[in-house]
N, C-alpha and C positions, 0 to 999 in steps of 0.2 A: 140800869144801864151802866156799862162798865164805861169808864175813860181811861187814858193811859197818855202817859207823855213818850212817846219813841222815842230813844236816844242812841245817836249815830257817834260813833268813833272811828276816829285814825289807828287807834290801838286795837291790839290782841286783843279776839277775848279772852285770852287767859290775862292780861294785861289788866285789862277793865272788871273781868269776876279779883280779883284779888285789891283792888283799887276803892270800889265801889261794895266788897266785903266789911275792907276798915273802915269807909265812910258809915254806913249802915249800923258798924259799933259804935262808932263815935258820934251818932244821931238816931239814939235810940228810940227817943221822943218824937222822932220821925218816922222813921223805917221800922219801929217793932209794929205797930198796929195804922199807921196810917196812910202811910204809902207803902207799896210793896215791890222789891224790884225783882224782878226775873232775872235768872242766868245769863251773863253773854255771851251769844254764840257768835260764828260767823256769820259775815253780810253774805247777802244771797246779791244777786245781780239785779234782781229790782232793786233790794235796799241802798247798793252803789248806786246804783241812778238817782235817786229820788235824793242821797246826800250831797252827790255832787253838784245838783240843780242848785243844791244852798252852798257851793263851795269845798267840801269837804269828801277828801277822798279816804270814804269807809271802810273799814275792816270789821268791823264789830255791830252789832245791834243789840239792845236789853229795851226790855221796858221798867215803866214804873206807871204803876197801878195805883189811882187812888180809892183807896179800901174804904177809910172813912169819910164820905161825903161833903161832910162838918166842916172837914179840915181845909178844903177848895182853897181856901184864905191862904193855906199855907204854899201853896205851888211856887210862889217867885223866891222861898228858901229854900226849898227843894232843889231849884232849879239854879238857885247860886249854891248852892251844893257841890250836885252835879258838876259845874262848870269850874269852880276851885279846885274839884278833885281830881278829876280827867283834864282840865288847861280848856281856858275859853276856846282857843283855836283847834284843838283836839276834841273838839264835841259837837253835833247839831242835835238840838231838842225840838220836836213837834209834837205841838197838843193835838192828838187823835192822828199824828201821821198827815196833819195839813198846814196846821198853825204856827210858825215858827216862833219859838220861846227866848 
């Protein structure tokens, strides 16, 4: 069964692929094999709804897939990651697209 944490942005995605590129080098121990983050594209209009519900008005969607299992533990530095790299108020993460992170 796959999981994935959705992550909403206020940014570009070209903003966010080039943001969350250099995070992915600079945590490689992370992102080479155990999480994996998708491309960001544009938010579609569902995606703006369901960000805004949590406050944040979206431009951007990626996810982050976790590849290896084992690593589950590792989710809340992932996810301060994430939110160092993009700006706490420039982000909303949801585990499976329900659970706010």
């Amino acid at each position: 069964m796959a999981m994935d944490l959705f992550c909403y942005s206020s940014k570009t995605f070209i903003e966010v692929r080039e943001i969350m590129e250099l995070a992915a080098d600079q945590h490689k121990e992370l992102f080479a094999t155990k999480f994996l983050i998708s491309p960001a594209r544009e938010a579609g209009a569902v995606q703006r709804e369901i960000a805004l519900e949590h406050g944040l008005h979206a431009k951007s969607i990626f996810l982050i897939r976790y590849n290896d299992k084992s690593s589950l533990d590792l989710s809340s530095v992932v996810i301060d990651v994430v939110k160092k790299e993009l700006g706490n108020n420039d982000v909303v993460i949801l585990f499976e697209n329900e659970t706010l992170r």
